[in-house]
N, C-alpha and C positions, 0 to 999 in steps of 0.2 A: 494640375496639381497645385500650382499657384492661385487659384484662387479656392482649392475647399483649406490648403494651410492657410489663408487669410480671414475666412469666415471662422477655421477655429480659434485662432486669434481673437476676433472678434468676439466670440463667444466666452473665451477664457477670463479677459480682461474687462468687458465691460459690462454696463448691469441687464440684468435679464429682460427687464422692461425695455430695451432700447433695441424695438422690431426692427424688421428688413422686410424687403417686396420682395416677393420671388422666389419660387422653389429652390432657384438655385443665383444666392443674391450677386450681382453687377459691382462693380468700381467703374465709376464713372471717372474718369484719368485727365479728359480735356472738352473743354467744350469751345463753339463759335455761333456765336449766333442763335440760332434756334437749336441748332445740333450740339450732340454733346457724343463723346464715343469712350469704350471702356476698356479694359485690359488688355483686350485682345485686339483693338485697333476697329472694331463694331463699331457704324454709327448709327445714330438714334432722332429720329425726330420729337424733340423733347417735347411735350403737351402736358407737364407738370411744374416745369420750369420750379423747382425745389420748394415745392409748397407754395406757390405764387408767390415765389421770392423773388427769381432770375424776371425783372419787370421788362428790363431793355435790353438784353441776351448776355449770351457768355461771352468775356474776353471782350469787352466793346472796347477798342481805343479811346475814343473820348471818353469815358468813364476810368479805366485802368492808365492811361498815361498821369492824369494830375494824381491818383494815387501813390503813385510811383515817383512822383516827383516830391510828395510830401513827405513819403519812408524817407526819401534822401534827407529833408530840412530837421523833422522832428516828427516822430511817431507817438510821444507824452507826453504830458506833461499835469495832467488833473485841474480840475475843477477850480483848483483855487489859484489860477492864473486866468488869463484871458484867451480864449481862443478865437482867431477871428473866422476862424468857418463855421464854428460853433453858432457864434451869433448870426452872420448869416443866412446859416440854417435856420434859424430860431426867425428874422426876419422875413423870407422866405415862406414859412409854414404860416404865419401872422396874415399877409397878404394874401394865403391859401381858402382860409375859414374863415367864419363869420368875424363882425367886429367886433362883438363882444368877448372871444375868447385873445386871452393878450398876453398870457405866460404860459412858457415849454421847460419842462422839466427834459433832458435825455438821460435815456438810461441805456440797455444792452439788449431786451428783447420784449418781446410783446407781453409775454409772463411776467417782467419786473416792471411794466408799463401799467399793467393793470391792478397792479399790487400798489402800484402809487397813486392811481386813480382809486380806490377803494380807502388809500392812507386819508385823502385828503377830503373827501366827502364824509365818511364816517366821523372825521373830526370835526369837518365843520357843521355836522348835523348832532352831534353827539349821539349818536347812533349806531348799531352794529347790524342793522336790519338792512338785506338788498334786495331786490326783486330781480330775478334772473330769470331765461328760456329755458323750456328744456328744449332737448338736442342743441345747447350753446356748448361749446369749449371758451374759456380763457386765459389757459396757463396748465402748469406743471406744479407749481409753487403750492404750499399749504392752502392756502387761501385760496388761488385761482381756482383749485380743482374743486373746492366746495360749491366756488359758483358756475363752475360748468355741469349741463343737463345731461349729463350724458352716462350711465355706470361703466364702463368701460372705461371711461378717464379717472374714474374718483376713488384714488386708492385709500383717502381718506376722508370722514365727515367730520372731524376734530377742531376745524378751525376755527377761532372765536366768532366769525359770522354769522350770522343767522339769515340762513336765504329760500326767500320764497319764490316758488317756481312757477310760471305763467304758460299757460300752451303755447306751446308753437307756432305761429302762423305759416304751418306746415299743411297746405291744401290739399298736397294729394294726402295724405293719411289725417286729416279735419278728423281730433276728437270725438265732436258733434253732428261729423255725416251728412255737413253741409256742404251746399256749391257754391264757390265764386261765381258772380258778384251777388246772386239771390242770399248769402248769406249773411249780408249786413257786416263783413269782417268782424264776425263776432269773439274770434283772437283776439281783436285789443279789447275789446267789452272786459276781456277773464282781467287784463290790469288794474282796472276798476274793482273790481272782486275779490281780487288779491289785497290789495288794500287796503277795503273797507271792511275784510273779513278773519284776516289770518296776520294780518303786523300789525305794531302799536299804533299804526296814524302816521308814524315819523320817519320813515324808511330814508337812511343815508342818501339811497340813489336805486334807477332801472339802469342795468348795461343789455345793450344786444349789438349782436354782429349786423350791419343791412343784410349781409346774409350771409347764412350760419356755414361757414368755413367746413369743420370738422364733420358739421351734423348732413353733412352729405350736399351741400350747397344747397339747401331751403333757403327758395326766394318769394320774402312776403308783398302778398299785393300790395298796387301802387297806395292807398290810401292807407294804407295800416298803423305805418311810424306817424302819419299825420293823426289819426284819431289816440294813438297813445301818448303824444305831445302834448296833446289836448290835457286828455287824462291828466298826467304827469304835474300839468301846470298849474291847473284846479289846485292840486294835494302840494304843492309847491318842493316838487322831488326831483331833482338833478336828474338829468340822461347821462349816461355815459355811452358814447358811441364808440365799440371796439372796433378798428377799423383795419387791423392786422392784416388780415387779408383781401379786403377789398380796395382799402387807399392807393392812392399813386396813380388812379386813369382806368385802373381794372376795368372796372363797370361801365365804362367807354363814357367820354366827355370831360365828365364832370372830375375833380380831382379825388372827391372821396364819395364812397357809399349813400351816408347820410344827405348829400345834395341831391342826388338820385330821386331823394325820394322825399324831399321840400321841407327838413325838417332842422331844426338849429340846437345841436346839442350843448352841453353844459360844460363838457371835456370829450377831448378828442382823442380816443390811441391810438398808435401806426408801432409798426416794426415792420420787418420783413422786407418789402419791395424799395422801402425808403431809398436804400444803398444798394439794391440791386445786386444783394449776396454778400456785403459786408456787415456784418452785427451791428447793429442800431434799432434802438426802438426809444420811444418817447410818448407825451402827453402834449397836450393843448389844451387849460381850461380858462377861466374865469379870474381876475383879479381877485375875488373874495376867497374862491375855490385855494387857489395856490397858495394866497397866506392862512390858509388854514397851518400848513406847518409851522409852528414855533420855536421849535427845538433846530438844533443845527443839524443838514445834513449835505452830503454829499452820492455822487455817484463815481468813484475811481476813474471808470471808464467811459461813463454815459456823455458824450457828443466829443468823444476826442477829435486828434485831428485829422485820424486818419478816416474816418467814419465820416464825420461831415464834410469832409473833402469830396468823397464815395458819394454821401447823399447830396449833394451841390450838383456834383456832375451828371448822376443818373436823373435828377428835375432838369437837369438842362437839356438834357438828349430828350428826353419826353418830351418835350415844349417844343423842341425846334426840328423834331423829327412828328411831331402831332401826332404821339404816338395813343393818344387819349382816342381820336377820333378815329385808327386804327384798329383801337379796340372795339369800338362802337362796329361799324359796319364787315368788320370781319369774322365778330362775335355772332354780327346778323346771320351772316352765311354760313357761318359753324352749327348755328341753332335750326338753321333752315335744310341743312344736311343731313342733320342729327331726326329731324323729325322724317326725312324720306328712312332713313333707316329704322324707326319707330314703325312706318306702317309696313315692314319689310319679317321686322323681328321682334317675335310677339314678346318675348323677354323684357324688352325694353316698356319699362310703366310708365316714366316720365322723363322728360325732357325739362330742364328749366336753367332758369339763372339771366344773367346781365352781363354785356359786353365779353371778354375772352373770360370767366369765369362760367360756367358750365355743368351742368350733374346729368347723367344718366342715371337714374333710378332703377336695377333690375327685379324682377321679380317671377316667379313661378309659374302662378298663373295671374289674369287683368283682372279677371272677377273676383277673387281673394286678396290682392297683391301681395300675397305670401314673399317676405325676403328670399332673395337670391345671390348669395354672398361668393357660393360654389361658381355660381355663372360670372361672375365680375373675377373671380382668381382665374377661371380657363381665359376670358377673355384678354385678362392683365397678361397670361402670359403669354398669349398667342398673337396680341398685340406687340409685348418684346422681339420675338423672334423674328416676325416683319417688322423691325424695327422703328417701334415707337413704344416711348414713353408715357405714361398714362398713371394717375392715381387713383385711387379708393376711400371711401369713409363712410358716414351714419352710421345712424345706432347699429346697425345690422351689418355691418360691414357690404350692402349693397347695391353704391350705387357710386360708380366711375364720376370720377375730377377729371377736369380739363382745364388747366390753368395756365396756359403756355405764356411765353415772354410777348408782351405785345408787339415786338416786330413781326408777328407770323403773318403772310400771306394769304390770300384764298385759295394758292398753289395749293400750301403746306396744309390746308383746314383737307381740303380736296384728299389731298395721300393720306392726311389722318384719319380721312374717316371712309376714303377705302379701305384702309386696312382694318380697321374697326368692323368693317362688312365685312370681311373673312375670319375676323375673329371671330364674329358672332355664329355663324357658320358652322365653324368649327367645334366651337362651344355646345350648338345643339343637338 
């Protein structure tokens, strides 16, 4: 009873847009580690870890103690004091990326992140023109949702932007009905053509995810961002690298997406994993980039102290628990798992992605790859009940996230993805 009075609650109060998983939706109550458990005292092997939020797990002592020690000293204090975690942080992220990028705006989440990446480009290009993916997400915000690819995000077209959309470097569903590598990555070729054919010449900036989050984790070939860099630099047009969800180790190794994949962008955004489930997001760009603003401004809340306390501590645990490298060869055996169930279950069309980030792509049938959004909800829930956690997205709603905390084991890759072969099972 307590929990369908709580989902009506939820319904009553909050706005309609603001979905739930699940026939019958969870309260997650406590979490440790990879596990997380809900009302009912149920635990869960988490393989979502809150959107690839939860980077270093739930309830980690070393991350939650120095939190806990800075509620006690001071929890505000705003921008126009000094905060010394703050800069640290800002120090911290400086030695993370290239040399060229040398000022950090913080703000509150990956949506005001990009909204400040887009301020300061369009300013300093005088421009309103972007070039965006489709299947990208970057926000919620006015602005964000114009430049994400996707209609299910974009409740509005209104926003003064003007954005040009670039194919996807989405292989399995290839526009043009080419195959990698025979197809010459002719995804970034369309940059070029966008360009020279549909904007004035002047385009503020390109944003992309290394790989598109939302849009069901589309991960583009190794050379792709390289030959669009290319492009880019020719037309002399800012990157912006949205890094939301891939930053912080994800992609195993390296600290963000864009290194992955050899490529040095203009600005850098993160939210999400930064603080490991405490709200923070930010930017990284260029000396010229950032005094593009002229005017005074502030962020109330962007890099207070308890926030870069949170992200201090979860870079620390990363680093000294090598949790980057964790990702890399546990993500292997996740992907290597993933594909024995691929030749098992023919629903499954693809397999893809980088380090603990992951998609399974469902679909109907291989020779159509008709979406299969119906198979991804049976699976969603029947993965719940054997207790795991799992997420969904793309355009179609079908194809299964995997985005767990990087401390997951090969144990936990193993339970996750037996139980994923009984979902599937079950499902057909």
């Amino acid at each position: 009873m307590d929990d369908l009075d709580l989902l009506r609650r939820h319904q009553e109060s909050l706005f309609p847009s603001v979905g739930l998983f699940y026939d019958e939706p969870i309260e997650l109550r406590r979490g440790e580690g990879q596990f997380v458990w809900d009302e009912h005292g149920r635990q869960y092997l988490d393989f979502f870890g809150g959107i690839a939020t939860v980077s270093s797990g739930h309830a980690i002592p070393e991350i939650n103690d120095p939190v806990k020690a800075q509620l006690d000293r001071i929890a505000h204090s705003s921008t126009l004091f000094l905060i010394r975690s703050q800069i640290e942080l800002a120090e911290r992220i400086r030695e993370m990326t290239p040399d060229h990028l040398n000022k950090v705006l913080f703000v509150n989440s990956g949506t005001e992140a990009n909204e400040a990446a887009f301020l300061i480009t369009t300013l300093n290009r005088n421009s309103n023109e972007l070039i965006a993916l489709r299947h990208s997400y970057h926000g919620r915000s006015f602005a964000t949702i114009n430049a994400s690819g996707q209609r299910g995000w974009r409740s509005s077209t209104l926003s003064p932007l003007q954005v040009h959309y670039a194919q996807s470097p989405y292989c399995y569903r290839c526009p043009w009905d080419l195959h990698y590598p025979s197809c010459g990555v002719r995804c970034a070729d369309d940059i070029e053509e966008i360009v020279t054919t549909t904007t004035s010449g002047n385009p503020a900036a390109f944003i992309a995810e290394p790989i598109q989050g939302v849009g069901g984790f589309i991960t583009p070939p190794p050379e792709y961002f390289v030959r669009v860099q290319e492009i880019l630099n020719r037309h002399g047009i800012p990157f912006i690298a949205d890094e939301v969800q891939t930053g912080w180790g994800r992609m195993g190794v390296t600290d963000f997406g864009f290194q992955a994949y050899g490529v040095n962008p203009d600005v850098v955004v993160f939210a999400k994993g930064l603080a490991n489930g405490v709200p923070i997001g930010g930017l990284i760009a260029t000396d010229e980039l950032a005094s593009a603003i002229r005017s005074l401004s502030l962020s109330t809340f962007g890099g207070n102290p308890v926030s870069s306390t949170a992200a201090l501590a979860n870079l620390n645990y990363i680093a000294t628990n090598n949790l980057r490298e964790n990702a890399l060869l546990v993500g292997a055996h996740l992907k290597e798992r993933l594909f024995e169930l691929q030749d098992k279950h023919t629903a499954i069309g693809d397999v893809r992605g980088m380090g603990l980030m992951v998609g399974i792509e469902l679909v109907r049938d291989r020779q159509t790859k008709e979406p299969a959004p119906e198979i991804v909800s049976k699976v969603q829930e029947g993965a719940k009940r054997r207790g795991l956690i799992i997420g969904r997205g793309g355009l179609h709603a079908n194809t299964i996230r995997l985005c767990p905390p990087l401390i997951v084991t090969r144990d936990d890759v193993d339970a996750a993805v037996d139980t994923l072969d009984a979902a599937f099972a079950e499902a057909s």
